[in-house]
C-alpha positions in Angstrom: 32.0 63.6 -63.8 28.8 65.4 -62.4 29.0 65.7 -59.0 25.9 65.1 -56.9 24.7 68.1 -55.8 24.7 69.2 -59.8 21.9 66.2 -60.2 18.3 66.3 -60.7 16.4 63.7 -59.4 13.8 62.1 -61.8 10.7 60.9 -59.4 11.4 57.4 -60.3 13.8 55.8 -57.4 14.7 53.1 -60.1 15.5 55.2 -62.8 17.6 57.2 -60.1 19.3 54.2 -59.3 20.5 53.7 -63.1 21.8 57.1 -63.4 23.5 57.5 -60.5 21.3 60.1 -58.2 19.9 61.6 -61.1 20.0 63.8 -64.5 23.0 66.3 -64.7 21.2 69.7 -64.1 20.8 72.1 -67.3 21.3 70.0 -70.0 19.0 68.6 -72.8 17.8 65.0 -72.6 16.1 63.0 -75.1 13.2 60.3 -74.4 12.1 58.3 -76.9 10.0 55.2 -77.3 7.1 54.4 -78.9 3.2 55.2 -78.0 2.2 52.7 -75.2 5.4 52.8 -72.9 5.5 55.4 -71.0 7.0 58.3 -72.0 4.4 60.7 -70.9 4.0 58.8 -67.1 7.6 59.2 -67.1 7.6 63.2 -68.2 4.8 63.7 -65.3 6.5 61.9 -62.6 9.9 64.4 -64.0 7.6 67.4 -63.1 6.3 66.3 -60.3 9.3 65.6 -58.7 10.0 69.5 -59.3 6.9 70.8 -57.8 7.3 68.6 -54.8 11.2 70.3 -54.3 9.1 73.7 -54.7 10.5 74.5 -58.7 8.8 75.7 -61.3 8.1 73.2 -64.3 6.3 73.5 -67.1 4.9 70.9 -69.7 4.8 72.3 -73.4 2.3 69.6 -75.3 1.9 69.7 -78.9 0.3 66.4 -78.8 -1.7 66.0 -76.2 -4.6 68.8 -74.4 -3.7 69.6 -71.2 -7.9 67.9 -70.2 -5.9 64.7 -71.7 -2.4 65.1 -69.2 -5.3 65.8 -66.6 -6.8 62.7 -67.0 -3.9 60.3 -66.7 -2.4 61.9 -63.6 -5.9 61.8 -62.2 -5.6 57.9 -63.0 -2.1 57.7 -61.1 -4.1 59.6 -57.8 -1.8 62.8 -59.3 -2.6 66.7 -59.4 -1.3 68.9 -61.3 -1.4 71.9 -59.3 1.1 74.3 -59.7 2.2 72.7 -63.0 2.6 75.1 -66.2 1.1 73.5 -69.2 1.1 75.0 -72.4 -0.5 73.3 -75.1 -1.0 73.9 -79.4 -4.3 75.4 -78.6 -2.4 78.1 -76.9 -0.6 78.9 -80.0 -3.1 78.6 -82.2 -5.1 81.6 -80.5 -1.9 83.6 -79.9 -1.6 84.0 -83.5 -4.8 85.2 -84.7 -7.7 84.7 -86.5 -5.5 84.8 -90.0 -3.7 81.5 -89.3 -6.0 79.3 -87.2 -5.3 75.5 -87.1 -7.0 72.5 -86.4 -4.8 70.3 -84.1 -5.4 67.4 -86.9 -3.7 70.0 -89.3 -0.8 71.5 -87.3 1.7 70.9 -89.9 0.2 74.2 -91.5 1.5 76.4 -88.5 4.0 78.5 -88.9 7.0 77.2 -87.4 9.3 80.2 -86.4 5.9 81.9 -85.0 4.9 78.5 -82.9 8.6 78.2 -81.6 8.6 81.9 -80.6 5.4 81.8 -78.5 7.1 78.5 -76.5 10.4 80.6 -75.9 8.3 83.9 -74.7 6.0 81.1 -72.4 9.8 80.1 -71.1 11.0 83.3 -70.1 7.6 84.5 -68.6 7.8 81.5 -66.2 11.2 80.9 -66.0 10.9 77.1 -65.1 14.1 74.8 -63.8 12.1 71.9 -65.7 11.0 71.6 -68.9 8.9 69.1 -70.6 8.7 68.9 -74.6 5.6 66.8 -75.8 6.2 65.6 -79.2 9.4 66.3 -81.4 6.8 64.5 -84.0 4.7 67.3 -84.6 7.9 69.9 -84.4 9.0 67.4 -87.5 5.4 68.2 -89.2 5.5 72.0 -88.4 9.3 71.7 -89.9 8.4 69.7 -93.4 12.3 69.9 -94.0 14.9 67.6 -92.3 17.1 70.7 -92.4 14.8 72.9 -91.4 14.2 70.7 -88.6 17.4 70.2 -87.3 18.5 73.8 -87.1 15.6 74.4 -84.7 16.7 71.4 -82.3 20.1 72.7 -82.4 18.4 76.8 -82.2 16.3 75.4 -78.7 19.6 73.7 -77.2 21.2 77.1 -77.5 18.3 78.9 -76.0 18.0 76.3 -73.4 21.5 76.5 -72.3 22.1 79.7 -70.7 18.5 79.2 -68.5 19.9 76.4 -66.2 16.7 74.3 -67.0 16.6 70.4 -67.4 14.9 69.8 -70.4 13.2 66.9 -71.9 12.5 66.3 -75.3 9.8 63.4 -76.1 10.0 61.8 -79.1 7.1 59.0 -80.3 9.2 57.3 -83.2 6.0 57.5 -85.4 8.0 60.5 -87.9 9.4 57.1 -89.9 12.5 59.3 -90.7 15.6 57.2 -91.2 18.7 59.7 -89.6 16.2 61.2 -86.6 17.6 59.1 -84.3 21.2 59.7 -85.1 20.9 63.8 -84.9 19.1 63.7 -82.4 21.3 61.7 -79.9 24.5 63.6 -80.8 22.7 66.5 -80.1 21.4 65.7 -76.8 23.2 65.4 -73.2 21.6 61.8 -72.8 19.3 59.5 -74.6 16.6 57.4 -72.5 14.9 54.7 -75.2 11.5 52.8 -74.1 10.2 49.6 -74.6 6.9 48.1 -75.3 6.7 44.4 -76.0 4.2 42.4 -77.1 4.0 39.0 -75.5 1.8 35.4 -77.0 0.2 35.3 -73.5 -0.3 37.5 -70.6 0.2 41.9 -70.6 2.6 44.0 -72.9 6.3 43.9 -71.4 7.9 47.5 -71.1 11.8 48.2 -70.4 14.3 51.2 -70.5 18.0 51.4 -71.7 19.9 54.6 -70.7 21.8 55.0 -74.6 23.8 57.5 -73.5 24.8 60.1 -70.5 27.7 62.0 -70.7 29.4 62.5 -67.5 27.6 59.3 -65.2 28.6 56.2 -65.0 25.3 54.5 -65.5 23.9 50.7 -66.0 24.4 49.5 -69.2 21.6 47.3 -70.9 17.7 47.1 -70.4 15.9 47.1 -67.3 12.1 46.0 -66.7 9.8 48.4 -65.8 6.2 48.6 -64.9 3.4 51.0 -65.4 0.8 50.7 -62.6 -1.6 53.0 -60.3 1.0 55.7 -58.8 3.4 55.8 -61.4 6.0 54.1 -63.7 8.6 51.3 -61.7 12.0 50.9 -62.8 13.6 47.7 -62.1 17.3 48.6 -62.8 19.5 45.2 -63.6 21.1 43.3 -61.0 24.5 43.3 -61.1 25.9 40.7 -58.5 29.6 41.9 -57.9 28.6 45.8 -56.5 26.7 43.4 -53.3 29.8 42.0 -51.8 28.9 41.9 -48.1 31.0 40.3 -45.7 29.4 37.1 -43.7 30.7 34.2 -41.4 30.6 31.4 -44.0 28.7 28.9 -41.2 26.3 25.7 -41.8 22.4 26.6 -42.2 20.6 23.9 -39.5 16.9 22.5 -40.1 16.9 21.5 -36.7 16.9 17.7 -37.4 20.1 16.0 -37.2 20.3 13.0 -39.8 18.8 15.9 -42.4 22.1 18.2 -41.8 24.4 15.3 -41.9 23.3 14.6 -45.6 25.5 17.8 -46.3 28.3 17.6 -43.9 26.2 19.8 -41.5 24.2 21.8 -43.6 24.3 23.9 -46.4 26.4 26.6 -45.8 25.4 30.2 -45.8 25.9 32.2 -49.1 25.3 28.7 -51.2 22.0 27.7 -53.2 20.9 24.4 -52.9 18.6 22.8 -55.6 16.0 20.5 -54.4 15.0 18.4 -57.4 12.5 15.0 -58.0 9.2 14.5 -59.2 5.9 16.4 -58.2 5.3 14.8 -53.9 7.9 13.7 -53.2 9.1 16.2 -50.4 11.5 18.7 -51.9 9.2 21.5 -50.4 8.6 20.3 -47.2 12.2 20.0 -46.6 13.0 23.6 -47.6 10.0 24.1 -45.1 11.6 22.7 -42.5 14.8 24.7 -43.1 12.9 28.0 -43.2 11.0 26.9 -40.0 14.3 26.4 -37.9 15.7 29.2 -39.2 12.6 31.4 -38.1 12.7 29.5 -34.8 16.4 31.1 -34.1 15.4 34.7 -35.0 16.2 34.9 -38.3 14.7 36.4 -41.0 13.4 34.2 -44.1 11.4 34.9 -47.4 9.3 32.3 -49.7 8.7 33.3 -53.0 5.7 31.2 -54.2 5.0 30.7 -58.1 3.1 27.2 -57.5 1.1 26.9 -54.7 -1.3 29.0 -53.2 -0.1 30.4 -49.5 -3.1 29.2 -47.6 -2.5 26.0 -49.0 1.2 26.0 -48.1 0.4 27.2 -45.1 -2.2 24.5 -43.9 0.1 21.6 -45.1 2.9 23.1 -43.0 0.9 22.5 -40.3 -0.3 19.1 -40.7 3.5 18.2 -40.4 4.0 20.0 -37.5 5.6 22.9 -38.9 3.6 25.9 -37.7 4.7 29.1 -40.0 1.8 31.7 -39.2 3.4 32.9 -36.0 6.2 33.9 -37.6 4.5 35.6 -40.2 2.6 37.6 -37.4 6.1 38.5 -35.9 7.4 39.2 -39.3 10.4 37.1 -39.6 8.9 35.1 -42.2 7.2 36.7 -45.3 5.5 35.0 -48.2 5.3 36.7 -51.4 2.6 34.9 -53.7 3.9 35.6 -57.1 1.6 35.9 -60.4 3.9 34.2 -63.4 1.3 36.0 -66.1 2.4 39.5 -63.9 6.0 39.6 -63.3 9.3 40.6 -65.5 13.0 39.0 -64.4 14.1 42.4 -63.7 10.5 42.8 -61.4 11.7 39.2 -59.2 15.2 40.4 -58.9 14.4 43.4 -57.9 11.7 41.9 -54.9 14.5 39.6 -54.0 17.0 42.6 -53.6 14.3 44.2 -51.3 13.8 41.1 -49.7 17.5 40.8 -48.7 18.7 44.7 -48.6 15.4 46.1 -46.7 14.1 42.8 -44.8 17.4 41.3 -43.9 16.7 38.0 -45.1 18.7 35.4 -44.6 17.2 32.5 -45.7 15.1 32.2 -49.3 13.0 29.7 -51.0 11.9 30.0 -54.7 9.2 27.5 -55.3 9.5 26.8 -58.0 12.1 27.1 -60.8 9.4 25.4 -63.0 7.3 28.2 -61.9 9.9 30.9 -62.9 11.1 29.9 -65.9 6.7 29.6 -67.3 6.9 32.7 -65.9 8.7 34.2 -68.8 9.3 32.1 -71.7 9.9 34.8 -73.6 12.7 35.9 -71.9 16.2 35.3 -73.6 18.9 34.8 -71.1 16.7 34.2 -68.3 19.3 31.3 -67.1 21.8 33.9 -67.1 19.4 37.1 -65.3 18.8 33.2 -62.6 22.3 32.8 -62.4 23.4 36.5 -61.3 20.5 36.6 -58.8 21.9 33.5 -57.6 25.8 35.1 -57.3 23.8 37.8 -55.3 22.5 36.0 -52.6 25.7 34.4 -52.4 27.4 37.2 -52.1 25.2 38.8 -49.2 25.4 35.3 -47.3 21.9 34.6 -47.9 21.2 30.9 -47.7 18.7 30.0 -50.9 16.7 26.9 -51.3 15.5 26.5 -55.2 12.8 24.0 -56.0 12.5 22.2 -58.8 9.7 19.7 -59.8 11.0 17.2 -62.4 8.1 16.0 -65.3 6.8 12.6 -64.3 6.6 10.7 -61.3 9.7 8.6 -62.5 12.2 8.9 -65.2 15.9 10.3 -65.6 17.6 12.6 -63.7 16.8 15.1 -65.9 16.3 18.7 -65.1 14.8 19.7 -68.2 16.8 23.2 -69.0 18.3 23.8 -66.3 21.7 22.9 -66.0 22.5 22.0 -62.3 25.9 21.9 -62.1 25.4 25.8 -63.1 22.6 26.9 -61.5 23.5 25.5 -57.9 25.6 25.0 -55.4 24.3 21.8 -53.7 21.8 19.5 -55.1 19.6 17.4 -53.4 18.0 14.4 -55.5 14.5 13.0 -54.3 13.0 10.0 -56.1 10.3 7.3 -55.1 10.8 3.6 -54.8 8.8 0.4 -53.8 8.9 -1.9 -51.3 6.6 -4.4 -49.4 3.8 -2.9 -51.8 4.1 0.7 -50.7 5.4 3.7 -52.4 8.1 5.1 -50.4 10.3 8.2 -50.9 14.3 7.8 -51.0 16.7 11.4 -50.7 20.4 11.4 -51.5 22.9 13.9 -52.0 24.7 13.9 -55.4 26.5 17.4 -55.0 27.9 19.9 -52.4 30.2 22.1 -53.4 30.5 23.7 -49.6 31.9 19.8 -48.6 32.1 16.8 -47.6 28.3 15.1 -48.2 26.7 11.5 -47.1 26.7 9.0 -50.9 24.5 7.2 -49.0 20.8 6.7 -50.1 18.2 7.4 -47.4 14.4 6.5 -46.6 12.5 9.7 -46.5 9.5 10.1 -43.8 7.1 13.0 -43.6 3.8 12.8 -41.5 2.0 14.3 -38.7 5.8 14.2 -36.4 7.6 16.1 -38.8 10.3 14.5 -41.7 12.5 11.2 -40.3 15.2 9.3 -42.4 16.6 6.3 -42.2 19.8 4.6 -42.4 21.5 3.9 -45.2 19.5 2.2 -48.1 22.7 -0.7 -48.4 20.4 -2.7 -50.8 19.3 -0.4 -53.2 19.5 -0.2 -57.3 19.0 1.7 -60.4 18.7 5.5 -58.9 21.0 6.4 -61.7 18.1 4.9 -64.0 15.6 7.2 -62.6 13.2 4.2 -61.4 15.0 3.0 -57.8 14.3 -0.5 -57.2 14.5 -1.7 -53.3 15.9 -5.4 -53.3 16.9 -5.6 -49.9 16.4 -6.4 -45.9 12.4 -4.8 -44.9 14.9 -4.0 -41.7 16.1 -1.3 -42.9 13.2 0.3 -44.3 10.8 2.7 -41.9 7.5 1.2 -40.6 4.4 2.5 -41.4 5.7 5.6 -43.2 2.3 7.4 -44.1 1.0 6.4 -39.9 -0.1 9.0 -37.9 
């Protein structure tokens, strides 16, 4: 294995984070993806890494004019200053009037004579990175596969001895059908982007390392993002390297009858799902959780698809639950979250930060709805839910998941979510009628940290905060979706919706 001090960091902390620390120093990388995701911001960021650590890198474009690389670092706030760029044009000039090329016609160069220039640019600069922009036109200066593959094979050797990281781009557009196969076995390690086309909302981009001999990387695709500053990789979450030790205590809202529902409270390192129909006070409650939480110290994040935060923020309020103090103090923090915007790998990733950099200890996802019309695209996005999920658990993290049901009444359904997998404790919220009002009835119907209350319980919220009451004795058909109160109006609250 590599050790770390033999590693070359990329300039992307994510991509870092899949390799290891970074690229094995001196060896021959291939990057390959098609136009659109991101090789060349990727290249750049390579280089600029180098130039920052005070080494000498230089960009050979046979595709691009260096006024073109100019332009996109200029739209990621980027200089290339100090950067060696060496483009066709160069070429072209160096070798004379007798064979000058258009760049639409560089198939007509000769190849030995083009190569040659390249290597002589090398050893006048003598760079420790080395970027190589496109293998595509190599192939068209080449004509012949064979002829081709001997000059991959003839730069690897010349490489070698120089102690330069070298990165080959490739664009995929040759339409040869055994590129990719040389090429890999031929190369120290294979990076392969992504660009996807989605029915609604931007492209989605992702990276799989194919290969890296000597590192231990992460396996399987991860999301990244191109944006103002650079390309973001989102490496894969993989819930069994966070194992964190924590004292496996009960989680208190602060209001007594609401902890005894489960034995207490739910425990730390345990998602609850709160789950009924659209009003009916699943995210007030985890409100009310996050409030006490805040009020002891802790440290608590909200991720909201739904609602707006000013909204969420004013309604909060009106119950008595005031969170914009602990914003200000920075216990609390609430992340409004674009569904048209954001990958699984993206949310994971925030979450990770949320928990790793914020210490947060308490987190709210409102809602699952929200998350899952975030990306319906997205295969295995239950399971990508499910390992965040074993995550949090595994840092103690107490998470609250929210999840409107469709329709005001109906089964117990939860649509495609399958609760008994997604979460450890599950709240069920439902509306009933009585005495000509519409009331709201809670009730625990899982809790895998404990003992829970079977009861059924009057739910309150107004101006003083959420109330229950006792048990609901004379209540049927909650298992039918539509509860029907036939009892005692004793046992009922007065004047739930009073000031």
């Amino acid at each position: 294995m590599q050790t770390q001090s033999s590693r070359v960091t990329t300039g992307v902390l994510g991509l870092d984070a899949v390799i290891g620390g970074g690229l094995p120093q001196g060896r021959l990388y291939l990057l390959e993806g098609p136009p659109g995701s991101g090789k060349t911001t990727l290249s750049l960021q390579f280089l600029l890494q180098g130039l920052k650590q005070g080494e000498r890198c230089l960009y050979i474009t046979l595709s691009e004019t260096a006024e073109e690389l100019r332009e996109v670092a200029t739209a990621h706030g980027w200089s290339l200053d100090g950067l060696h760029l060496f483009e066709l044009g160069s070429a072209e000039d160096a070798l004379g009037n007798g064979r000058l090329q258009s760049v639409l016609h560089s198939w007509e160069v000769e190849l030995d004579e083009t190569v040659n220039l390249i290597q002589a640019e090398v050893d006048r600069i003598r760079p420790s990175r080395v970027v190589f922009d496109s293998l595509s036109e190599l192939r068209l200066l080449a004509q012949d596969s064979l002829r081709y593959r001997r000059q991959i094979l003839a730069l690897k050797q010349y490489f070698a001895p120089q102690s330069a990281t070298v990165i080959l781009v490739d664009d995929l557009t040759s339409g040869a059908d055994d590129r990719d196969g040389q090429l890999h076995s031929l190369c120290h390690g294979v990076i392969s982007l992504e660009r996807l086309t989605l029915d609604f909302g931007p492209a989605r981009r992702r990276l799989q390392v194919q290969k890296l001999r000597g590192v231990n990387f992460i396996a399987g695709y991860h999301d990244i993002a191109i944006r103002t500053g650079g390309l973001e990789v989102f490496p894969r979450l993989i819930a069994s390297d966070h194992h964190a030790d924590f004292a496996e205590a009960t989680l208190a809202s602060g209001i007594t009858e609401v902890d005894n529902l489960l034995g207490g409270g739910p425990l730390r390192g345990t998602s609850t799902l709160l789950t009924g129909p659209a009003g009916s006070g699943k995210t007030n409650l985890a409100l009310q959780y996050v409030w006490a939480a805040c009020t002891r110290g802790e440290k608590c994040c909200i991720f909201e698809f739904d609602e707006r935060v000013g909204t969420l923020l004013a309604r909060a309020k009106a119950l008595g639950i005031d969170l914009e103090p602990h914003i200000a103090s920075g216990r609390l923090e609430i992340m409004q979250i674009d569904p048209a915007e954001i990958s699984p790998g993206e949310f994971s990733w925030n979450v990770q930060k949320a928990v790793e950099e914020r210490d947060c200890s308490v987190l709210v996802i409102d809602s699952l709805n929200g998350y899952v019309a975030a990306m319906p695209q997205e295969k295995q996005l239950m399971l990508q839910l499910h390992e965040m999920l074993s995550y949090l658990n595994q840092k103690g993290v107490a998470t609250f998941l929210v999840n409107p049901q469709h329709g005001l009444v109906g089964t117990m359904s939860t649509g495609n979510l399958n609760v008994s997998y997604i979460a450890d404790a599950v709240i069920l919220f439902r509306f009933f009628e009585a005495q000509g009002r519409i009331r709201k009835a809670v009730s625990v119907i899982k809790n895998r940290g404990g003992a829970h209350e079977d009861t059924i319980r009057e739910l309150k919220i107004n101006r003083q905060g959420i109330a229950l009451s006792g048990p609901l004795k004379e209540f049927k058909g909650i298992l039918t979706g539509t509860p029907e109160f036939v009892g005692d109006s004793a046992s009922l609250l007065s004047h739930p919706y009073a000031g």
